[in-house]
N, C-alpha and C positions, 0 to 999 in steps of 0.2 A: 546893447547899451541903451537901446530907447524905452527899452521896459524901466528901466532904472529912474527910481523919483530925483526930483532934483536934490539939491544940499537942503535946501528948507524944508522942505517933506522930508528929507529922512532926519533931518534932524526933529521932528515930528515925533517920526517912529520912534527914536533915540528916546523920547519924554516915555511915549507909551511902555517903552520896554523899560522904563527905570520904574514906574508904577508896577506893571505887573509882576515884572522879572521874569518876561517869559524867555523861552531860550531858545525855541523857533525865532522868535521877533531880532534877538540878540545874533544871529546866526547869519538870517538876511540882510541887517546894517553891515556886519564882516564881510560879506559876500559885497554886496554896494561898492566898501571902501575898496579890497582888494581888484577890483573890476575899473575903478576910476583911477588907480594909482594911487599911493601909499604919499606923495608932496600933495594931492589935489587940497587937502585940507587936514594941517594942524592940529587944527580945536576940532574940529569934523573926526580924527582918528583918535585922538585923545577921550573925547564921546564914549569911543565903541569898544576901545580897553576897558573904561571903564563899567560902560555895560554886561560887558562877555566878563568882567571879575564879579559883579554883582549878579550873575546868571548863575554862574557856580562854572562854566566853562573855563576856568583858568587854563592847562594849556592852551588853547586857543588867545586867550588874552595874554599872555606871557609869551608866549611866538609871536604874534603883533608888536608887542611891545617891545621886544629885539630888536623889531625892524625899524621903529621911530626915528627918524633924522633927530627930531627933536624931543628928547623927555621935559615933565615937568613932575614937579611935588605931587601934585593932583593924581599923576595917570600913576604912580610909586605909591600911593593911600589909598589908590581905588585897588593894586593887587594888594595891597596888607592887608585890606580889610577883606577884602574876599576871600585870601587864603584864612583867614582868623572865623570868617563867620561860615566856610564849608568846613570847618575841623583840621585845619592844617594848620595851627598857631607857630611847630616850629620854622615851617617853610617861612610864616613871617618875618620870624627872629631875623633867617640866613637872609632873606629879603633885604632887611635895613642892613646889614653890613653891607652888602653890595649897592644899596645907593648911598651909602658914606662914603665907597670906594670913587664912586661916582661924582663927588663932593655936592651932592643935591643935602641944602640945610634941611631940618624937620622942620616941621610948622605943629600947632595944636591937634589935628587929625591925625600925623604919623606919632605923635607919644600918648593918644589917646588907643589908637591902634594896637602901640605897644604892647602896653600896660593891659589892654586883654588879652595878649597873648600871651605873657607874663602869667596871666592871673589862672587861664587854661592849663598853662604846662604847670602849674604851682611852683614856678620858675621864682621866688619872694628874693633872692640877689640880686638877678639880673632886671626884679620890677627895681628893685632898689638903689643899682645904678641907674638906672633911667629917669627915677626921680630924680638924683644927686645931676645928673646932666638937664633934668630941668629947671631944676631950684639956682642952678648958675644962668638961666637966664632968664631975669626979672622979669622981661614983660608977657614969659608965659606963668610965672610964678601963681600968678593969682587966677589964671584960669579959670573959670567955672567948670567948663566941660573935663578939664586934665583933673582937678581937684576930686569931682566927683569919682572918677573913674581910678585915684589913686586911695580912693577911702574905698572903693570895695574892693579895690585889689589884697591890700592889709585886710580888711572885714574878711573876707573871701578866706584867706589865711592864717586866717586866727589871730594875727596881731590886731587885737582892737583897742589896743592902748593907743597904738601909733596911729590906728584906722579913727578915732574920736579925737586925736590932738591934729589931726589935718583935716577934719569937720570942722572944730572949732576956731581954726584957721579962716575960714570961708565965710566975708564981709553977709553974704544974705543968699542961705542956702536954699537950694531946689528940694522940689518933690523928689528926682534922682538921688540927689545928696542925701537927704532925710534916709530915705527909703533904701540904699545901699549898704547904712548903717545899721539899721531895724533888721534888713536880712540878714548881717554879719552876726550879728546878736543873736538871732534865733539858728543860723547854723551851727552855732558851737556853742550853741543849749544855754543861753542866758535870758532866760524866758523874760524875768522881772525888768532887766536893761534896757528890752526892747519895749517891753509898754513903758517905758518912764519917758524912752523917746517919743513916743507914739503921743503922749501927755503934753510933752513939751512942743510936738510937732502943732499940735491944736493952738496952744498959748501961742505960735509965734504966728497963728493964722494960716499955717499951710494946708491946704485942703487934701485930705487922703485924697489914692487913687487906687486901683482895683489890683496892683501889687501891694501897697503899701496895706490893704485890707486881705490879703491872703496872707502877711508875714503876721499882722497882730492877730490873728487867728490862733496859727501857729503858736505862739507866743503862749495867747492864756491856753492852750493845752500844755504846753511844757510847765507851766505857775499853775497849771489850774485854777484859774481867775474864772470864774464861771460867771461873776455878774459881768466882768469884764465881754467877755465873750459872748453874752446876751444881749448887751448893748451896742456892739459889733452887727451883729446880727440882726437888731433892729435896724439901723441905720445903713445897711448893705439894702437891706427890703424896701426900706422907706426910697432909696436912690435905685429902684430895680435894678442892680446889680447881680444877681442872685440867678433869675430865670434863665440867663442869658449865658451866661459865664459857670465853665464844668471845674475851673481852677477854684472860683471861690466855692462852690456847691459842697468839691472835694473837703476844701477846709475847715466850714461847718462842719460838716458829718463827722470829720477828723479832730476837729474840738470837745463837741460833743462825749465822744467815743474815749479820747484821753481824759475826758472829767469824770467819770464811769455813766456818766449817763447815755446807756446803749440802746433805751427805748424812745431816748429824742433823739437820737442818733439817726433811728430807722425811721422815725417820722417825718426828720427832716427829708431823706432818703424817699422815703415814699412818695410824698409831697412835690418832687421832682416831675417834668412833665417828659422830661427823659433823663437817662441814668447811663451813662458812659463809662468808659472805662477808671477814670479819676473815681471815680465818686463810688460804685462800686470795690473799689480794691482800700480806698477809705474807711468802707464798711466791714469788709473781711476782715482790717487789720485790728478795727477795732473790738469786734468777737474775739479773733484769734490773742490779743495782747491782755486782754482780761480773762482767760482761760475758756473763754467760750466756744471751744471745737467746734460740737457738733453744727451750731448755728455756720461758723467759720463755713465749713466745706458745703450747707445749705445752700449759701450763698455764693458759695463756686459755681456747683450746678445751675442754681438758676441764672445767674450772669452765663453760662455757656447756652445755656436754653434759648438767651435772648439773641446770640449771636455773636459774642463779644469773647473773643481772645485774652488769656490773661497776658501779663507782663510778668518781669522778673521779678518786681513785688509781691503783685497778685500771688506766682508760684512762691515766695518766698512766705508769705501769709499761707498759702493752702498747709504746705509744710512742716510749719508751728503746730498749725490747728491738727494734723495728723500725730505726731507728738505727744499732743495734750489727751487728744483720745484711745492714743494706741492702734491708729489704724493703720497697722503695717500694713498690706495690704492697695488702699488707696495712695498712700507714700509709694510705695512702687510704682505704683502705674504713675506719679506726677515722673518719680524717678527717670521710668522710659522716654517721656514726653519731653523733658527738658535736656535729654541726653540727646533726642532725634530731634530736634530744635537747634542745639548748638551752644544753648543758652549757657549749660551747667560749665562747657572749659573754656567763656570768654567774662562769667558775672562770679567775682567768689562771695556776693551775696545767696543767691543761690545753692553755691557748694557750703556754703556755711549753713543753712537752712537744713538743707538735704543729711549733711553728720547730726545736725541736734535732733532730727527728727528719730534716724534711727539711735539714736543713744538713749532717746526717753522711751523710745520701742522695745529698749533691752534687747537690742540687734548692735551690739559694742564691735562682733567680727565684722560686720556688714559697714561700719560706720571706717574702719582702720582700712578697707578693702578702699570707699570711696575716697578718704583720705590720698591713699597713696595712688589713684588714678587724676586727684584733680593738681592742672595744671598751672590754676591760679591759685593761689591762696596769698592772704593776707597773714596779720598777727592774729586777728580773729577766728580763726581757721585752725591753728593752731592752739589757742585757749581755749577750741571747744573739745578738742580731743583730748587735752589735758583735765580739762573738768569732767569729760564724760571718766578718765580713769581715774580721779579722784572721786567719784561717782558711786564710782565699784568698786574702790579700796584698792587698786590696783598701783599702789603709791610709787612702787619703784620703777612702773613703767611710763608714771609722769614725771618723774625724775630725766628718765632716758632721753621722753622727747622732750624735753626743756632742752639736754643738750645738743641734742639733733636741732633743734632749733636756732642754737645760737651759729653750730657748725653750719647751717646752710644759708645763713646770714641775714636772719631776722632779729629784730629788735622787740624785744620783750616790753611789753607795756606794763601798767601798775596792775592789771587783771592776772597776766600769766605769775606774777610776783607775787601777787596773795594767791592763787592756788599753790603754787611749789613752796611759799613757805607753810601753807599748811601741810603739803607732803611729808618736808621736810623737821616738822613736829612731831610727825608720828614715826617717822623711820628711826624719830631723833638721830640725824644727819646734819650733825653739829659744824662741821668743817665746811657741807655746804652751806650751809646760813652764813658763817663768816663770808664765805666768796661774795655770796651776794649779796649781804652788807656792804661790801667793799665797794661792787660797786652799783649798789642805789646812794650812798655816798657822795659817788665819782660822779651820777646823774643829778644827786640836787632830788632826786624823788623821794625822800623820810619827808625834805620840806614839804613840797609840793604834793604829796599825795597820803591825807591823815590813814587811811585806810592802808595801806603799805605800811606807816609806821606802824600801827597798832599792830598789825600780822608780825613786823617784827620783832616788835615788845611780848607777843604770847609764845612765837615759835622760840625764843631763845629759851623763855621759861619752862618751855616743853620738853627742849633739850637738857635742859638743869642749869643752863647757866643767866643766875639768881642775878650776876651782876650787869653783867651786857643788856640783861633786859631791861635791870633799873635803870644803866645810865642813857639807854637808847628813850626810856620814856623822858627822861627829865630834862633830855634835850628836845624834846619834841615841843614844836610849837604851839598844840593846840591839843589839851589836856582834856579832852572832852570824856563826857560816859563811858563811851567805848572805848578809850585808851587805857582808862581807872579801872574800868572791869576786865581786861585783859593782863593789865600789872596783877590784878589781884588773883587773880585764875591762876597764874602762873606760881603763884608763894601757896595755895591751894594743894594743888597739883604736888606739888611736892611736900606734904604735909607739914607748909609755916603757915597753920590757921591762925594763931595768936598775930605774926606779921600783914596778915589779910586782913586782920579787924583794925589792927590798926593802920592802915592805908586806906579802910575805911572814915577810920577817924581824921586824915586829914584832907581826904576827899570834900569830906564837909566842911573844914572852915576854907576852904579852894572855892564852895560853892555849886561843888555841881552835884547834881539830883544823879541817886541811882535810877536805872532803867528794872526791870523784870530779869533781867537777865544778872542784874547786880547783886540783886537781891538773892536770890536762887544759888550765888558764890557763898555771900554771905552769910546767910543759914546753913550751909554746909560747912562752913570755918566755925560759928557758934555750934553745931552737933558733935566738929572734930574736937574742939574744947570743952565740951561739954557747958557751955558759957549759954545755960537758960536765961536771963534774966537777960543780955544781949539780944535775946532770938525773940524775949515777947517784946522787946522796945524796936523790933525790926517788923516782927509783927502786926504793933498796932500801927507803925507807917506804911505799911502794906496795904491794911484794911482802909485806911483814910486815904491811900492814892486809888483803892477799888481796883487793886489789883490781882484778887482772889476770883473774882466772877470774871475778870477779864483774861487771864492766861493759867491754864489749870497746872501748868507745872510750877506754878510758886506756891499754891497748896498743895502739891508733892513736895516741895522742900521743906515744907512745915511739919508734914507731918512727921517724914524724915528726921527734920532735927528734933521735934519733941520727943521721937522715939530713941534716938541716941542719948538726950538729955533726962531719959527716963521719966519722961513728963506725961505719962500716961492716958490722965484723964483729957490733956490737951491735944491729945492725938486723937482722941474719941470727937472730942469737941472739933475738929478739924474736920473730919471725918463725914462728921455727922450734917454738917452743912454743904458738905457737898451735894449738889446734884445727881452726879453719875456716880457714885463710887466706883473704882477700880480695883482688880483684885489683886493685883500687887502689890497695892497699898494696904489691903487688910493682911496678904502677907507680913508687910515690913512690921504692924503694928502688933501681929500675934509674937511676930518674932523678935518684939522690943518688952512685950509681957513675959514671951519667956526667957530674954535675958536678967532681967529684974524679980526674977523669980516671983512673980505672979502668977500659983501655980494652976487656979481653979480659970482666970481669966482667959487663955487661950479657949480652953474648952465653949466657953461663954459666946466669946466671937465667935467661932467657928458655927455655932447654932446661926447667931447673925446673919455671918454669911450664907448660910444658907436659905433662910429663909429669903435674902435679896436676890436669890438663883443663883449665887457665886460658891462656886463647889470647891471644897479641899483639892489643891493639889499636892504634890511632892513636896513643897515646903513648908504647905499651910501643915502640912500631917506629922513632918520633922518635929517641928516649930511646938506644937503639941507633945509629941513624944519625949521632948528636952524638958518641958512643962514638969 
């Protein structure tokens, strides 16, 4: 006992171990109390719960606190918050029930506490009753601290309608406030949202801080704002922020790298007076995400060189970039490493990585093999083995696992839905399309996701059924290019070319512009009708959008339909400006001379082509021979 500091000195230590958090420190005030008696001091034991909870010791602090004659709110917020900041948010949950049982009221810290735990477990009910039990009592209503912490819990969650109506709620918000809302926005990819707050944040005089300069980062890569994110950048440097700090360093290079610009990317990078693991694996992703393998896996080895372990990114980045370049090979060996790590059956980032890799490897067995070994999988996981077998035409066996899928109780998102209904086009597996109309219906996803409706405006047309597909367009909200050229595809496809042109014609007083892609329907609806005098007024909109040097298959549908339309000289003139000629293309145009009985002509081109090195083959010689 005479070793023992008095109450004042350890209440001393008490201060130092709430600074440090050390857990030796926090061990010895426990030791103290227990040695002096559990009555000698109240506020003295209430201290050291709360210590040993903010040390990460919680049983220890939760046996203590058993034994308290007296609890209060305080020593009940110091284990919440403890179990919520070592990763135990449910243990918090069960916590508050038991001091309700307790009849101990909340104060601002216990629904502050909550509402992270909430926000952890993506618990959005149970954050949602705890609002509705705060909003019943006024005088924590207007909180700053709860307010805050209830707009990223929504942000957090994707509700950010409700996360900016209880922002705008808030008399004169904080840099937290600001800045919980700015991340809510960039996590669920609303690049533009969050720089208009970041805009408004400046008008209302709130000064960033070195969060709220990592999400606007963030931000202009997702908008690609590039002056934005330069002027970011100067103003981080100007406030040396930059040198010091591996979170913002990471976000330049990660800006950068989303704008395509990969050689400021690396200079930023370079320029670094050290290079960590952030900042590095920023760099891989951004090689790897714009097809740049080889450099990708460069930059593995040398970050291993330096000494520095990857992460589940890092392997998720090495992955892609093996992928991109076909290094089976090197993909194994990440393959072993993250299998002897542990990493591959606890992150199905990872296992998602490791199937795409071998799928673009044309390693499809090797991909079904990892499939059915990993323990975790998402819906992601799941869409990629479907798209690897839609990949390889393997229609009916993404068919299969769509419903292995639904049998083992995943939910299909809009991704695995426009895969299967592309499936379901070509098997023409009409009965499945109904099912799963019925229910994208039942979900609200034709509104909600234009890309699903369109899939299901082409695959009905695929199937033949001309009318399902009109009335699924006509209810569609958002009649965009890509909805109009998939209606049209579809009346195409089943040879109503005259129907296609005209869907073209009221495309246009709709207003909306064909794409490349509309075009190229287009001219193969005027070659089906033989409807020249359409095909040059498509034509010369063609050449004035300069879409002939920019996508060389809309000069294959030209020449295409000149040659249907027996437009001969026109196919020459098409032809003839091209750059590369193709020799399938001098095919179709021998084999449009000798429909039209042009009988000296075939022979003519064929010299052509030869002299361009394009040799007669099997049709070019037909094609002649019919001559």
């Amino acid at each position: 006992m005479s070793n023992l500091p008095s109450m004042d000195g350890l209440l001393h230590v008490l201060q130092v171990c709430r600074f440090e958090r050390s857990q030796s420190c926090a061990l010895y005030s426990h030791t103290c109390v227990c040695s002096w008696g559990l009555d000698a001091s109240p506020e003295l034991e209430h201290n050291v719960v709360s210590v040993l909870a903010e040390s990460g010791l919680l049983t220890i602090a939760w046996n203590l606190f058993l034994k308290l004659k007296y609890r209060s709110v305080c020593s009940w917020n110091s284990l919440l918050t403890g179990f919520i900041r070592f990763g135990n948010p449910y243990h918090a949950i069960n916590l508050y029930e038991k001091m309700q049982a307790d009849h101990f009221t909340p104060n601002d810290h216990t629904y502050v506490a909550l509402l992270k735990a909430c926000t952890d477990l993506k618990a959005i009910s149970a954050g949602a009753r705890i609002h509705a039990e705060i909003s019943a009592k006024s005088y924590l209503a207007c909180n700053l601290h709860i307010n805050s912490t209830l707009v990223h819990m929504y942000a957090t969650s994707g509700l950010l309608v409700k996360a900016r109506e209880i922002f705008d709620s808030i008399p004169d918000p904080s840099i937290v406030s600001w800045n919980a809302l700015v991340a809510g926005y960039v996590r669920h990819g609303y690049g533009s949202q969050a720089l208009h707050c970041f805009i408004q944040m400046h008008e209302a005089g709130i000064a960033p801080n070195e969060i709220t300069y990592v999400c606007v980062l963030k931000a202009c890569g997702i908008t690609k704002a590039l002056e934005m994110g330069r002027n970011v950048h100067a103003e981080v440097s100007r406030k040396n922020l930059v040198m010091n700090n591996s979170i913002i360093q990471g976000a330049l290079v990660d800006m950068y790298a989303k704008c395509g610009l990969l050689k400021i990317a690396q200079g930023v990078f370079d320029k670094l007076p050290t290079r960590c693991l952030i900042t590095w694996t920023a760099l891989i992703s951004g090689y790897a995400n714009h097809g740049y393998g080889i450099e990708a896996l460069d930059c593995c080895e040398e970050m291993r060189i330096e000494g520095i372990s990857p992460n589940s990114v890092t392997f998720a980045c090495s992955l892609k970039a093996c992928g991109i370049v076909g290094a089976k090979g090197k993909g194994s060996e990440i393959h072993v490493e993250v299998s002897q790590n542990g990493l591959l059956w606890l992150n199905p980032v990872i296992g998602n990585a490791l199937l795409s890799m071998y799928i673009n490897c044309e390693m499809l067995s090797r991909a079904e093999e990892v499939f059915k070994e990993l323990t975790s999988r998402d819906v992601v996981t799941w869409n990629i083995l479907i798209a690897g077998y839609t990949k390889y035409e393997l229609h009916e066996e993404a068919l299969d696992l769509f419903n292995q899928m639904i049998q083992d109780g995943y939910r299909p998102d809009a991704v695995t839905y426009i895969f299967i209904l592309k499936c379901c086009g070509i098997v023409r597996a009409g009965d499945v399309v109904i099912e799963i109309h019925i229910e994208l219906a039942r979900q609200g996803l034709l509104e909600k996701e234009p890309e699903v409706n369109n899939a299901m405006v082409h695959t009905y047309a695929k199937c033949g059924c001309l009318r399902a597909s009109q009335e699924v367009f006509y209810r569609s909200q958002t009649q965009d290019v890509v909805a109009w050229t998939a209606y049209i595809l579809g009346f195409i496809e089943h040879n109503h070319a005259s129907e296609a042109l005209r869907c073209y014609t009221q495309m246009q007083l709709e207003g909306v512009y064909p794409n490349a892609i509309t075009y190229i329907c287009l001219l193969k609806a005027c070659g089906m009708t033989k409807s020249k005098c359409k095909g040059q007024l498509l034509h010369a909109q063609i050449v004035n959008n300069k879409l002939l040097a920019a996508d060389p298959s809309v000069s294959d549908a030209l020449i295409h339909m000149y040659a249907d339309c027996g437009s001969l000289s026109k196919v020459k003139e098409v032809l003839d400006r091209r750059s590369a000629p193709v020799e399938s293309l001098w095919d179709s145009m021998l084999d449009a001379y000798a429909n039209h009985r042009h009988c000296e002509k075939p022979f003519i081109f064929r010299d052509i082509m030869t002299s361009n090195e394009l040799f007669p083959d099997t049709v070019t010689c037909l094609s002649c021979m019919r001559a």
